[in-house]
N, C-alpha and C positions, 0 to 999 in steps of 0.2 A: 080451290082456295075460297074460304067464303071470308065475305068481308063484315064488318063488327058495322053491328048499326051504329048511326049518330046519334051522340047524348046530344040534350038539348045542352047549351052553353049559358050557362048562368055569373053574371057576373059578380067579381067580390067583392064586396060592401066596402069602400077605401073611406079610411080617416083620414085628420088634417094632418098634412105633412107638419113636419118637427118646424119647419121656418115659423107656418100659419099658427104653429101652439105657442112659440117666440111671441108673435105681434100680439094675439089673443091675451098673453100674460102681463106683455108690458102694454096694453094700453088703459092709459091712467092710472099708472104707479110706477115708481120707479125701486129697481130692484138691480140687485148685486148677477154678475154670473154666476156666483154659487148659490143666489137663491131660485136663479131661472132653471140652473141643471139639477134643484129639486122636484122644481116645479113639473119642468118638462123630460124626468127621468133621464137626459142626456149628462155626459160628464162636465163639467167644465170649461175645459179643452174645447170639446166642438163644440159649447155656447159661442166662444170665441170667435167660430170659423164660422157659425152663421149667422152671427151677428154682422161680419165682416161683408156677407152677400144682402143681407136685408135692411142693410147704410146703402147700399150702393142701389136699389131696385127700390127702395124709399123715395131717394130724389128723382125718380119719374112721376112720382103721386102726391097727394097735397100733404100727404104725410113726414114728419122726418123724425129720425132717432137723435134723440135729447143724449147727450152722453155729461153726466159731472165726474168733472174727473177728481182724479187721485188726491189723495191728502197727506201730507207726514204728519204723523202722530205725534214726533217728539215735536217740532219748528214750526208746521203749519203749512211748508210749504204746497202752493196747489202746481199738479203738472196741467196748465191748462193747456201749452204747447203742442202737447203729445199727440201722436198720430196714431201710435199703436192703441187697442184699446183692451191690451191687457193690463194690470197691475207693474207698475216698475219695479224694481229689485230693489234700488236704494236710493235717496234722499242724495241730490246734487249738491246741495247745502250742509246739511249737518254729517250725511254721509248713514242716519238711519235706514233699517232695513224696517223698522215699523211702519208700515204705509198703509192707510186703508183704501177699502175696495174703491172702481169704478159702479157709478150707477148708470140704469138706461131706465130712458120710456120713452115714450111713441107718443106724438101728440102732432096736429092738426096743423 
């Protein structure tokens, strides 16, 4: 049996993870998760869920994520309450489903 020589082992070139293209994007502007899951080719959805991990690994660094939230478009009302930071469904007050987005940025 003969044995296959060794290739030499060449490492592969790694970009920044989808988190690091997150902060890169928001820091100093604040932006929608549908303009971030442009930005960073992700859907939506998992802006969401890693936004969810880089709130939470934010508060060990001098950094933290700014979140404005929600607004109804008919009333005005603000969800500043809110814990989740997706979009609500509908308007507590007037009962609108017109709501606009949440913003983020990263700031100091």
């Amino acid at each position: 049996m003969k044995k296959k020589p060794k290739e030499a082992f060449i490492p592969i070139e790694r970009e920044d993870t989808v988190r690091h293209k997150i902060i890169s994007v928001l820091a100093g502007q604040s932006l929608s998760a549908k303009e971030i899951s442009a930005e960073v080719r992700i859907s939506e959805k998992e802006v969401y869920g890693h936004l969810e991990h880089i709130k939470k690994s934010l508060n060990k660094s001098a950094h933290r994520l700014i979140i404005l939230p929600s607004e109804c478009n008919k009333c005005g009302f603000v969800f500043k309450k809110r814990d989740k930071l997706k979009k609500p469904g509908k308007c507590p007050i007037c009962y609108s489903e017109s709501i606009g987005d949440p913003f983020f940025s990263i700031t100091k």
